[in-house]
C-alpha positions in Angstrom: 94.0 106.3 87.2 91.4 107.2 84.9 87.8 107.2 86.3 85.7 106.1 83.7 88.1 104.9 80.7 89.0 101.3 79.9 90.8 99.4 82.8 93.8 97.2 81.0 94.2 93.7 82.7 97.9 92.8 83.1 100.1 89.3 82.9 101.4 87.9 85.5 103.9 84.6 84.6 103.6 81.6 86.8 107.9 82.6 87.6 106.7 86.5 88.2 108.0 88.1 91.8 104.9 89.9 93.4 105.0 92.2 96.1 101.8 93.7 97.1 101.6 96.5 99.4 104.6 95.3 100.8 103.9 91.6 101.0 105.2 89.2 98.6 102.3 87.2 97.1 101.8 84.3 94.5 99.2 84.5 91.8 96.1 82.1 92.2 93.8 82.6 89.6 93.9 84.9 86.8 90.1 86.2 85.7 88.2 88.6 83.8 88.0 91.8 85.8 90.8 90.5 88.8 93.1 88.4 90.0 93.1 86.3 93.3 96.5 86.2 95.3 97.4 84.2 98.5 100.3 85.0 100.9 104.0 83.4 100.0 103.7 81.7 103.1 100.2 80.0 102.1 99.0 81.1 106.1 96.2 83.6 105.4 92.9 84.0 103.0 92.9 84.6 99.7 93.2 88.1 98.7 90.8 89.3 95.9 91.6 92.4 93.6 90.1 93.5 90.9 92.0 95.0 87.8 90.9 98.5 89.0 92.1 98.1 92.3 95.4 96.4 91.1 96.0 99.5 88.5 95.7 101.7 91.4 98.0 99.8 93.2 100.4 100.3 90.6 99.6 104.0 90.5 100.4 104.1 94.2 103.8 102.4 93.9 102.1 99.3 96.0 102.3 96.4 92.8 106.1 95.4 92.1 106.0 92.3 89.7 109.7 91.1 88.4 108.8 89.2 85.6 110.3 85.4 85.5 112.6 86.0 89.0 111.3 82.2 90.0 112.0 80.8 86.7 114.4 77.6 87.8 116.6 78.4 84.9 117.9 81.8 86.1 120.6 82.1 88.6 120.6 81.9 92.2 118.6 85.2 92.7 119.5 85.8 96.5 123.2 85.5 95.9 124.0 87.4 92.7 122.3 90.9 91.3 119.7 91.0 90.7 119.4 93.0 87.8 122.8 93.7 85.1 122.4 97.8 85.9 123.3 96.3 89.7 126.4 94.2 88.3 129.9 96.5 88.2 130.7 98.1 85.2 133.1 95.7 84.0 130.6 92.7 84.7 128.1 95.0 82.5 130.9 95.5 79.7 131.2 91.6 79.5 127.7 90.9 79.7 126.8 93.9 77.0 129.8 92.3 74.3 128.6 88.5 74.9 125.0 89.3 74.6 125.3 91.6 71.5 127.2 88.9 69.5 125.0 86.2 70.3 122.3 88.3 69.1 124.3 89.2 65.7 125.1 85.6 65.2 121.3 84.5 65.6 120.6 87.1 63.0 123.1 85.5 61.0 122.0 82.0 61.4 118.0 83.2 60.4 119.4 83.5 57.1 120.7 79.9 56.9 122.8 77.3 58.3 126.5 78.2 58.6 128.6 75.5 57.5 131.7 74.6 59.9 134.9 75.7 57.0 132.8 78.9 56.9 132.3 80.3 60.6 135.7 81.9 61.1 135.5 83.9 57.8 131.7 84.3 58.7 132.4 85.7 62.0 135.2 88.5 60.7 132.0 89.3 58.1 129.6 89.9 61.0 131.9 91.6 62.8 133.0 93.9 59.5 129.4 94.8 59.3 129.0 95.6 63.0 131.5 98.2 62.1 130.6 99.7 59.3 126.9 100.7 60.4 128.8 101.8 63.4 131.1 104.4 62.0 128.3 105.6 59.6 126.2 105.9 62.0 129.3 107.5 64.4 129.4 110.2 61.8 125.7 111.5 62.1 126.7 111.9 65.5 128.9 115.0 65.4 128.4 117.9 66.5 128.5 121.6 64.8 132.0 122.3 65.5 133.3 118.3 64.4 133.8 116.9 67.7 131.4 113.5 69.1 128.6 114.0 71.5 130.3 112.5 75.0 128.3 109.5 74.9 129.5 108.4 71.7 132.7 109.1 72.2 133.6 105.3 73.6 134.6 102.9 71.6 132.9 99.6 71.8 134.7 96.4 71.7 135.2 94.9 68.6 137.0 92.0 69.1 135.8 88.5 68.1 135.0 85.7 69.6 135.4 82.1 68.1 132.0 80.7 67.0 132.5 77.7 69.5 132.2 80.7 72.1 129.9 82.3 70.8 127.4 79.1 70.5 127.9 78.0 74.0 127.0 81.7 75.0 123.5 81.5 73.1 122.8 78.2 74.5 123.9 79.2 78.3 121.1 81.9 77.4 118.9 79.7 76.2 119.0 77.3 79.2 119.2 79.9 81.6 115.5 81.2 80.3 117.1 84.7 78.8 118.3 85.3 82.6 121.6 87.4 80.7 123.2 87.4 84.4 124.9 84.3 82.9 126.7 86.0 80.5 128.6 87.2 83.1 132.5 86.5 84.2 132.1 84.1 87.1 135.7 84.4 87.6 136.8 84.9 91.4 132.9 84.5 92.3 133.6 80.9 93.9 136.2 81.0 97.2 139.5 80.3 95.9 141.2 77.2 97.7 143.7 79.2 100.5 147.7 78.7 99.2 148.2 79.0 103.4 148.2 75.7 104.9 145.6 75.9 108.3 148.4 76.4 110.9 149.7 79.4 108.7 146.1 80.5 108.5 145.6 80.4 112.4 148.6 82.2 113.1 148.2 85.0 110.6 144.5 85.1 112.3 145.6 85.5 116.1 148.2 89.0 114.8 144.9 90.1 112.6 142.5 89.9 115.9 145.6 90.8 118.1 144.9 94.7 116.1 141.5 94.5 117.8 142.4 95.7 121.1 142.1 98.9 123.2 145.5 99.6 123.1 145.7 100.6 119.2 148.9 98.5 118.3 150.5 99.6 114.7 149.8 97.4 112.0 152.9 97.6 111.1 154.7 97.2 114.4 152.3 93.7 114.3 153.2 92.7 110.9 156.6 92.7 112.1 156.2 91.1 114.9 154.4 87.8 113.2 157.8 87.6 110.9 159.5 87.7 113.8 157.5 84.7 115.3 158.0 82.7 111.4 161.2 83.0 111.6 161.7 81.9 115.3 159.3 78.9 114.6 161.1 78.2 111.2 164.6 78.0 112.7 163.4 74.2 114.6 161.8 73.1 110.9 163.4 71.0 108.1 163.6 71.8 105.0 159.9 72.0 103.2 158.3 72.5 106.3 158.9 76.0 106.9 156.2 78.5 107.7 155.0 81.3 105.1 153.2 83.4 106.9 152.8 85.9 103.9 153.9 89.9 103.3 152.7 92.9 104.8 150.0 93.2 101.6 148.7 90.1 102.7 148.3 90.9 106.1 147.2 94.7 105.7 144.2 93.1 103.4 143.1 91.2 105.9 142.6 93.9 108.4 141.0 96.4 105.9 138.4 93.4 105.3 137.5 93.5 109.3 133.7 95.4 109.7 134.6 98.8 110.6 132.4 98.6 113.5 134.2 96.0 114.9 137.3 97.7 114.7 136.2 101.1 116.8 134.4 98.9 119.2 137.6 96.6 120.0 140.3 99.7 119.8 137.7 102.6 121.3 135.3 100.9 123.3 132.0 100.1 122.9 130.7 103.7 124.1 132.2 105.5 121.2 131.3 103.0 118.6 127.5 103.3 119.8 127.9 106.8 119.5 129.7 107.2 116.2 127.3 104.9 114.8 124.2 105.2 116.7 121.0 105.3 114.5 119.0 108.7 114.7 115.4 107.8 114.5 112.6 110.1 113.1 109.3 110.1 114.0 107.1 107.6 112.0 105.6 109.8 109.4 101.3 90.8 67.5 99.6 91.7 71.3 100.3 94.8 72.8 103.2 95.1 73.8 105.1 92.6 72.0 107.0 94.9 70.4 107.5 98.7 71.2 109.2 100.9 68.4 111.1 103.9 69.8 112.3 106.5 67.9 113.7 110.4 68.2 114.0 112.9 65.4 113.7 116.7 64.7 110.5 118.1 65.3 110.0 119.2 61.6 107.1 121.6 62.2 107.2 123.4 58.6 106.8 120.1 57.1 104.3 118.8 59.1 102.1 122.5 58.5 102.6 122.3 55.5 101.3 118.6 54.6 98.2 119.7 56.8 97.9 122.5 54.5 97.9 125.4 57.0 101.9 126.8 55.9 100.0 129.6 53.5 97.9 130.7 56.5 100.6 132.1 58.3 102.5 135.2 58.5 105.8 135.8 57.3 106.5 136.5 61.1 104.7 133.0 62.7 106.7 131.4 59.8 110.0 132.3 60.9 109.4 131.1 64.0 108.5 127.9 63.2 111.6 127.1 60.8 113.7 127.9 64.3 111.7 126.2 66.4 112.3 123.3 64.1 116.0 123.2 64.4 116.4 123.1 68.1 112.9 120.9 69.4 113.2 116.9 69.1 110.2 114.8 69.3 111.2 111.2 71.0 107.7 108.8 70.5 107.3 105.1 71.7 104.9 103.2 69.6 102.8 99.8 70.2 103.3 98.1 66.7 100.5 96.1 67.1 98.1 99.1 67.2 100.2 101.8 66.0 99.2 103.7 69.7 101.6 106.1 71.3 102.5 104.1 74.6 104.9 107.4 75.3 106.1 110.6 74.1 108.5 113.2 75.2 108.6 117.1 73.4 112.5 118.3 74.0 115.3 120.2 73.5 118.1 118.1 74.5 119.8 116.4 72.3 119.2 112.9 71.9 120.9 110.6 74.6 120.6 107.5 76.8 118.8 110.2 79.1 116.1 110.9 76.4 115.5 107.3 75.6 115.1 106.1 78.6 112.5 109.4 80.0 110.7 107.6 76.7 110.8 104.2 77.9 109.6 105.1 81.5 106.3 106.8 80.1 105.3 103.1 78.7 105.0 102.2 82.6 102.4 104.7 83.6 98.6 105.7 82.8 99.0 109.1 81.1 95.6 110.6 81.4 96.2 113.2 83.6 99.0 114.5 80.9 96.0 114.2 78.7 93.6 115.9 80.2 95.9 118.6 80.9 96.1 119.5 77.5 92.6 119.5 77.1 92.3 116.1 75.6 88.9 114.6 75.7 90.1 110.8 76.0 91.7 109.0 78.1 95.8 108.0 77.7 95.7 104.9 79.7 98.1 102.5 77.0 100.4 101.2 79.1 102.4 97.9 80.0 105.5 96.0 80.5 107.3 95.2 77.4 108.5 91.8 75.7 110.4 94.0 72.7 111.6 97.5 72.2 113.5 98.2 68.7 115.3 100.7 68.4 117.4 102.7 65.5 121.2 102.7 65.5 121.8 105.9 66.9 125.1 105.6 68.9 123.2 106.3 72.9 120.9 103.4 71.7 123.7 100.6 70.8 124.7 101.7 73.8 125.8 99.0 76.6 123.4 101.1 79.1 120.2 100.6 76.9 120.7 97.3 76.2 121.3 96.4 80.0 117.9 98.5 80.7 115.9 96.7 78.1 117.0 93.5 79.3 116.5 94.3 83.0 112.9 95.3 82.1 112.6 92.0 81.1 112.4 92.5 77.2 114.6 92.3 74.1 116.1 94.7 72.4 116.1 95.1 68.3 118.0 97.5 65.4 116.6 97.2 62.1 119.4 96.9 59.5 120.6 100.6 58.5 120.2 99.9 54.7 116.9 98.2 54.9 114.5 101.5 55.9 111.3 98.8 54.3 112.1 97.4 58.2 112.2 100.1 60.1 108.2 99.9 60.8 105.6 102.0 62.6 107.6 104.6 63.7 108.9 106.4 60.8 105.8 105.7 58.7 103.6 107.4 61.6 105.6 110.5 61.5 105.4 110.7 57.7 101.6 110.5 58.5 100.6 112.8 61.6 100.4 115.9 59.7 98.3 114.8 57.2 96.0 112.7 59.5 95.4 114.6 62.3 97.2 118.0 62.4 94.7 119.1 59.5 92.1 118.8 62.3 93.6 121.9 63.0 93.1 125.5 61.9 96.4 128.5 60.8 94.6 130.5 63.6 95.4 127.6 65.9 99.0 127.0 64.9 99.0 131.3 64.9 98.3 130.9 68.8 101.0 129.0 69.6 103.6 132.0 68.1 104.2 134.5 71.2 105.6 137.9 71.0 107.4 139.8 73.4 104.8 142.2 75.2 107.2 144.7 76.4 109.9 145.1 73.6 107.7 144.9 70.6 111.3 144.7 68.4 111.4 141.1 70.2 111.4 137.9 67.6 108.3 135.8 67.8 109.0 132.1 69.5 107.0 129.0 70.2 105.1 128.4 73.2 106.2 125.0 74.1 103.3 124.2 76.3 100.6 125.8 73.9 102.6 123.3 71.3 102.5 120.4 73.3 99.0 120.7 73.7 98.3 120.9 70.0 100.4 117.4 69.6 98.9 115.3 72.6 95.4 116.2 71.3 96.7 115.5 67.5 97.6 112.0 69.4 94.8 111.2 72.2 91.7 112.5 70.5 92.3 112.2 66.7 95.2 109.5 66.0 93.9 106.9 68.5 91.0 107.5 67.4 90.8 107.0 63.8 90.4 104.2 62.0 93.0 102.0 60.0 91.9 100.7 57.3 95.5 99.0 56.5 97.3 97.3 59.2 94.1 97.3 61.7 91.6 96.6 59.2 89.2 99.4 60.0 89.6 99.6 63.6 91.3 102.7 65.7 94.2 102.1 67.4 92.1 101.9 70.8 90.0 99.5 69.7 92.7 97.3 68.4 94.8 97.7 71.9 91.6 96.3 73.8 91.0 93.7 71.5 94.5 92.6 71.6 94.5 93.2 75.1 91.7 90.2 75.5 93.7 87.8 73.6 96.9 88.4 75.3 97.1 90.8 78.1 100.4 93.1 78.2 102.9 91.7 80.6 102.4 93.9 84.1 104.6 97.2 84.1 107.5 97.7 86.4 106.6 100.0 89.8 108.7 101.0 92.8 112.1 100.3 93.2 111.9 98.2 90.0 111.0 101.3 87.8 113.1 103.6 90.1 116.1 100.9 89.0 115.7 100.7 85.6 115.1 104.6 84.6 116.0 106.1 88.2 118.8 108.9 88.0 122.1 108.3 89.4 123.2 110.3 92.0 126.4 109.9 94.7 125.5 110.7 98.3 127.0 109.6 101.9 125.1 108.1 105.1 125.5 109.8 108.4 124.1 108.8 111.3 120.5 110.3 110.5 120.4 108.3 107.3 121.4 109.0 103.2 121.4 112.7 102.8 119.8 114.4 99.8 118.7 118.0 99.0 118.5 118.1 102.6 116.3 115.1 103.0 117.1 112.4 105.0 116.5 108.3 103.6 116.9 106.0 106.8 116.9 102.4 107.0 118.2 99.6 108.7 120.1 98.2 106.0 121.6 101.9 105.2 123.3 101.9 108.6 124.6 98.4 108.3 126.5 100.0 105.2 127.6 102.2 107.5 129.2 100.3 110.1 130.8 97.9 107.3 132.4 101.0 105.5 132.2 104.3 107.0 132.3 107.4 105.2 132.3 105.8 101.2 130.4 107.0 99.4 127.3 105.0 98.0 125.3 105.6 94.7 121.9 106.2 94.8 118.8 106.5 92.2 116.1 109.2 92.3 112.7 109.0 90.3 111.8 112.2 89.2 107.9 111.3 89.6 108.0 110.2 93.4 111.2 111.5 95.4 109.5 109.9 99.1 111.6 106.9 98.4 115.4 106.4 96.7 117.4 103.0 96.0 120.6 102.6 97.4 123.3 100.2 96.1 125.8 98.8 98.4 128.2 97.0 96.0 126.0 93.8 95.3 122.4 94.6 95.4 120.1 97.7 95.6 117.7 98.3 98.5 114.8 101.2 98.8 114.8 104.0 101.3 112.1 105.9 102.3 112.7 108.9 103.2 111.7 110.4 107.2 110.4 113.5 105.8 106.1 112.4 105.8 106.1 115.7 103.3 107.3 114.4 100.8 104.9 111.7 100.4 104.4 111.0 96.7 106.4 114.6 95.9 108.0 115.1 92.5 111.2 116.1 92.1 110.1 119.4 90.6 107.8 119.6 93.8 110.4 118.7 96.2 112.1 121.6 94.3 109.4 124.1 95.2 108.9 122.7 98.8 112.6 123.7 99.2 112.0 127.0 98.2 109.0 127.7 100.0 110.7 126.3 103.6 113.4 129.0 102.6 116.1 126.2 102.9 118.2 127.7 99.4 122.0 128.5 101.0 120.8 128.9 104.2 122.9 128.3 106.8 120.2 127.3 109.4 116.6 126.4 108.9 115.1 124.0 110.5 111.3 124.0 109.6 108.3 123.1 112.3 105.4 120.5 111.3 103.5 123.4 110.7 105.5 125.4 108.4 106.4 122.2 106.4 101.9 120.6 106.3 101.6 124.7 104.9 104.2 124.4 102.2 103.1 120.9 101.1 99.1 122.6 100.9 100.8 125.6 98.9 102.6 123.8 96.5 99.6 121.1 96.1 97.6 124.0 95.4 100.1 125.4 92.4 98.5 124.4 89.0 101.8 124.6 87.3 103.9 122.2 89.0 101.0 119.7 88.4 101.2 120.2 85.0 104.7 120.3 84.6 104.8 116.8 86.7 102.6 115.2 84.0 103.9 117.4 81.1 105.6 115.6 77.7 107.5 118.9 77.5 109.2 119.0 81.1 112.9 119.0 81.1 114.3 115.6 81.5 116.1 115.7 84.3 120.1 114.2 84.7 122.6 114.1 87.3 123.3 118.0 86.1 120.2 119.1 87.4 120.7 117.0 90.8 124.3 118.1 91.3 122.7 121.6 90.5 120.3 121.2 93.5 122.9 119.9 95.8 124.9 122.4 95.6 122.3 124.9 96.5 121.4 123.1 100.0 124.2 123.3 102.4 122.4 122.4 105.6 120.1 118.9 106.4 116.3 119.5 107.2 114.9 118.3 110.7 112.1 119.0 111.7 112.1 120.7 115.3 108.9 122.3 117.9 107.9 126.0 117.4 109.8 128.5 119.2 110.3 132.3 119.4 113.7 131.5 117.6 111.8 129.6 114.8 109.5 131.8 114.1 112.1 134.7 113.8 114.2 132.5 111.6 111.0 131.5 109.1 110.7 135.6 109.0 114.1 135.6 106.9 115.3 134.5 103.5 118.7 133.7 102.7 117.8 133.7 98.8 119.2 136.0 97.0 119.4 133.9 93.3 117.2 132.3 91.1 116.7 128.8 92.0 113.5 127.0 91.1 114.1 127.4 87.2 117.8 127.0 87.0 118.0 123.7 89.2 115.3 122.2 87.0 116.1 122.9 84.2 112.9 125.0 83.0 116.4 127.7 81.7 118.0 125.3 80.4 
C-alpha cells in the first residue's frame, strides 16, 4: 500500500459478492473517501471503511468482490461453477466455441443488418475469415527448427453453427447478464427419469446395501445372486411383467457411487474407518479500466537506444551485447487506454504463452509501488483495478480457449483487433513506437553503459545485460517520466496520472479480484493428494474440513490444486464441481511467496532429506532470516522474476521427499538440524532464476 500516494476508490455493483475479512457483507452506501457495509444477515452495526483501509484489505487478501454473482439473470450460483476455469474441459471447449461465434457474429452484425437468404453464405464467410487470420497468424508461431510451439499446436474447432443457433446463443447471453455459464451443455445436468420401474429399483437397492456388511461379500458373487432372485421371481410373471433387474455394469455403478467411507465403515468396522480417515489437527497458527490493451513483443533495445540517440555512445563491445540481448528478452505491457498508464508489465525470457499473458494480467490486480520503489522510482505505481475489457492481438496463446475463459471469469470481455487493420490496434503498439523517444532520452550512454557487465574473472568472457540493472532503467522510464508527462493528444495536456484520477472520479474502476478469486483466475495448476494431515505440497500441509470430506468420498484421487506465486499460506482445491481455499497449518508461511517458501525450504534443510522435522524455533529463525534477505524481496516484487509454471512446481516437488511437522526440541533434533542432506543446487534451479 503506498503511504502517501493517491488512494483509488473502487466500484462495487449492487449484484457484487463481498466477503470482508471473512464475512460476507452487502454494500450500503458508496462515498467519497469510503464505503459503509452491513452484515448479510442485516444483525449487526454498520461497518465503516475508508478507501485506505479497504485497499489495505485488499493488500492483505481480506476484500473478495465477485463482480455481478447476485445478478438474478445468472445461473443458480450454489448449484453450478462458479466460474468456467471450474467447469470440465469439455464444458470449457463448448462454452469457449459458442461464445467466440457469438462474438464474431456481433462483429458481423455492427456492420449492417444480415438479411435472412444471406446468413448461411454469411456464416461460411465469417467462418472463412476466422481461418485465414488463424493460419497466418499459426505461421508466426513456429519455431527455429519449423515445428509449432505446444500451445499452438491444437486445433480449434471450426465447425459452424446455423445462424438460428447462433442467435439464440447471443440472446441466452444477453438475458442471462453476460453470465457465459449458460453457454454451457446442460445435457445430463437434470436427473434423468429411471428406465427401472420402483420395485426393480428396490430390489437392485437391497443386493447394493446387502455389499455393506462386515462379512466383505463379492460383488460379483451378489450380482449373481440378484439374477438368480429375477429369474426365480420372473418364472410366476406373465408375459410383460417380468422383472429387469439390469447387468453387472449397472449394478457395479451403483456400488462405486457409494461414499467410500461408508463402505470401510460397513465392511471394516467403524474403528478402522476412524482411523484411516481420522483428521490430523495442527495447532492453530473511456474510465479506467474500461478497456485494458495487452500486448508482448521483442524487447528491441538497439532500436529503442538508438531513437533516444544514445546508440553512438557506446562501444563496439556494450553494442554487441545489446543486439543479443534483443533477440532472446520479451517485453509483455498491459495498458489503460483511457490514460495510456502501464496498469502491468513483465521483462522475460520465455517465450510468449498463456503463462506470460496471464503473469501480465495478474499485475493489473495489485498496487505496484514497492516494485517501484525498488528500482529507485520516485513515484508511486499504485494503477490498479478490475477490468470491464482486455484486447488482445491474435497471437495463437491469446485466441486461446484458456484466455478467453480467464477474461470472462474476471468478469470482463475479451477483444482482437482485425489483423489487417493495424489503424485499430491502439495504445499499445503506438506506446512502444514512442518510449524511446519520450522517456529513454532521459537517460545518458553512461547509463545504458552500466547495465553491460563483464566477466570479472575470465576477462575473454562476452559482455551481457544485467537484467535487474535493465529493469530498473525501464520501470523508472515508466513510473517517473511516462506517467508523468504530459499528452498533449489523446489526454489534452494532462499526464497519464492525472487523467487516471480524473477518470477515476467520474467512474471509479470496478474493484480488483483478491484471494481465492485471483488465486483462481491466474493461480498455477498443480496435482497433489490429501492424507490424513491434509493436501500435501512441498512438504506443507493445507487442511480443511471440506478437504477431508473429499477424502472420505474418494480416497486416494488425486485432486488439482492452484498456487499463487505472491502468497503460498493458502491454495484452492477443486473437487470436481467447485473450488474451495485451504490454508495451510504451517503459521510460517504466513503471507510467504513462492520464491520465499523456496528459501525457507532451504534454510530448514528439508532439500532430499529423508528426515527433518523442524522445531517452532528453528522454523520463527528461518522466517526472520529470509525476511531479512533483500533479494528475495525484490525478486517477489520484481517485473523481471521468472514466471513461474507447473515446471518449476513439479521441479520443487520432486526435490522434497518427506512432509514437514513441526515437533518439541530434543537432543535428536538438534543433532539432526546439525546436518545437511544437500548436496545440489536448489534455490535457482527450482525457480527458475537458471532457467
Amino acid at each position: 500500500m503506498s503511504s502517501n500516494g493517491h488512494i483509488t476508490s473502487f466500484e462495487i455493483g449492487p449484484y457484487d459478492r463481498i466477503h470482508l475479512y471473512g464475512v460476507e457483507v452487502i454494500l450500503l452506501t458508496d462515498g467519497e473517501g469510503g464505503k459503509v457495509f452491513e452484515r448479510k444477515e442485516r444483525n449487526g452495526l454498520p461497518l465503516i471503511y475508508s478507501d485506505e483501509k479497504l485497499q489495505q484489505a485488499h493488500d492483505e487478501n481480506k476484500l473478495v468482490v465477485e463482480r455481478d454473482f447476485y445478478d438474478p439473470r445468472r445461473d443458480n450460483n450454489e448449484v453450478k461453477a462458479t466460474h468456467l476455469q471450474d467447469m470440465c474441459p469439455r464444458q470449457q471447449a463448448i462454452v469457449a466455441f459458442k461464445l467466440r461465434w457469438v462474438r464474431l457474429l456481433e462483429w458481423r452484425r455492427a456492420k449492417g443488418r444480415i438479411p435472412h437468404l444471406e446468413r448461411r453464405r454469411i456464416m461460411f464467410e465469417m467462418r472463412a475469415e476466422y481461418q485465414a487470420t488463424y493460419h497466418d497468424l499459426r505461421t508466426k508461431n513456429l519455431l527455429p527448427n519449423g515445428r509449432l510451439r505446444y500451445e499452438t499446436s491444437v486445433e480449434p474447432n471450426f465447425d459452424v453453427p446455423s445462424y438460428a443457433a447462433v442467435s439464440e446463443w447471443a440472446l441466452m447471453l444477453k438475458r442471462a447478464g453476460g453470465d457465459a455459464r449458460v453457454l454451457r451443455d446442460h445435457r445430463g445436468e437434470h436427473e434423468r427419469e429411471s428406465s427401472f420401474t420402483l420395485e426393480e429399483q428396490h430390489l437392485q437397492g437391497h443386493f447394493v446395501w446387502r455389499f455393506l456388511s462386515m462379512t466383505k461379500p463379492n460383488r460379483s458373487y451378489l450380482f449373481k445372486l440378484m439374477k438368480a432372485v429375477e429369474r426365480r421371481m420372473n418364472k410366476e410373471r406373465p408375459e410383460g411383467a417380468k422383472l429387469n433387474l439390469g447387468g453387472r455394469s449397472t449394478y457395479y455403478n451403483r456400488i462405486a457411487a457409494l461414499p467410500d467411507f461408508a463402505k470401510v465403515a460397513a465392511r471394516d468396522g467403524d474403528a478402522k474407518a476412524a482411523a484411516k480417515y481420522n483428521v490430523v489437527i495442527g495447532k492453530d497458527r473511456g474510465h479506467p479500466m474500461d478497456l485494458v490493451e495487452v500486448d508482448e513483443c521483442r524487447l528491441d533495445i538497439t532500436t529503442l537506444l538508438k531513437k533516444a540517440k544514445v546508440w553512438d555512445q557506446l562501444s563496439t563491445e556494450v553494442q554487441e551485447a545489446y543486439r543479443k540481448a534483443s533477440a532472446r528478452l520479451w517485453f509483455s505491457a498491459a495498458i489503460d487506454h483511457a490514460t495510456t498508464a502501464f496498469v502491468g508489465a513483465r521483462l522475460h525470457v520465455q517465450s510468449p504463452s498463456i503463462a506470460t499473458a496471464r503473469a501480465t494480467l495478474e499485475m493489473t490486480t495489485r498496487d505496484k509501488t514497492q516494485t517501484a520503489r525498488n528500482a529507485g522510482c520516485k513515484s508511486d505505481w499504485n494503477v490498479y483495478g478490475g477490468y470491464r475489457g482486455v484486447r488482445l492481438d491474435g497471437a495463437a496463446w491469446n485466441t486461446s480457449d484458456a484466455m478467453l475463459l480467464t477474461v470472462t471469469d474476471a468478469g470482463g470481455d475479451k477483444f482482437h483487433p482485425p489483423v489487417k487493420a493495424p489503424w485499430l490496434r491502439g495504445t499499445m503498439e503506438r506506446l512502444f513506437g514512442t518510449l524511446g523517444g519520450l522517456t529513454l532520452q532521459h537517460f545518458s550512454g553512461r547509463t545504458f553503459s552500466d547495465i553491460v557487465t563483464r566477466g570479472d574473472r575470465n576477462p575473454r568472457k562476452e559482455a551481457s545485460v544485467d537484467i535487474e540493472m535493465l529493469e530498473k532503467v525501464l520501470l523508472r522510464a515508466i513510473v517517473d517520466i511516462h506517467h508523468h508527462t504530459p499528452n498533449k493528444g489523446k489526454l489534452g495536456g494532462m499526464t497519464p496520472i492525472q487523467a487516471w484520477r480524473a477518470g477515476c472520479k467520474n467512474r471509479k474502476p470496478p474493484q480488483p479480484p483478491g484471494g481465492h478469486l485471483r488465486r483462481t483466475l491466474y493461480g498455477v495448476n498443480a496435482i497433489a493428494k490429501i492424507t490424513p494431515q491434509g493436501i500435501r505440497w512441498a512438504g506443507f500441509y493445507y487442511q480443511s474440513e471440506k478437504v477431508q470430506k473429499m477424502r472420505r468420498d474418494r480416497t486416494d484421487v488425486p485432486v488439482h490444486i492452484r498456487i499463487d506465486v505472491q502468497d503460498v499460506s493458502e491454495i484452492s482445491v477443486y473437487d470436481g464441481e467447485l473450488s474451495y481455499p485451504v490454508p495451510a497449518r504451517l503459521p510460517a508461511l504466513k503471507g510467504l511467496s513462492f520464491w520465499h517458501a523456496t528459501a525457507l525450504l532451504q534454510e530448514l534443510r528439508c532439500i532430499d532429506a529423508d528426515y527433518r522435522d523442524p522445531t517452532n524455533e528453528q522454523a520463527d529463525e528461518a522466517r526472520e532470516w529470509i525476511d531479512s534477505l533483500a533479494e528475495l524481496a525484490r525478486i517477489k516484487h520484481s517485473i523481471a522474476s521468472p514466471i513461474i509454471t507447473q515446471k518449476h512446481l513439479d521441479r520443487l516437488e520432486a526435490r522434497i521427499t518427506q512432509g514437514i511437522r513441526i515437533v518439541e526440541q530434543t537432543e535428536f533434533t538438534h543433532e539432526v538440524s546439525r546436518q545437511d542432506w544437500s548436496e545440489s543446487p536448489f534455490f535457482e534451479h527450482v525457480s527458475g532464476l537458471n532457467d
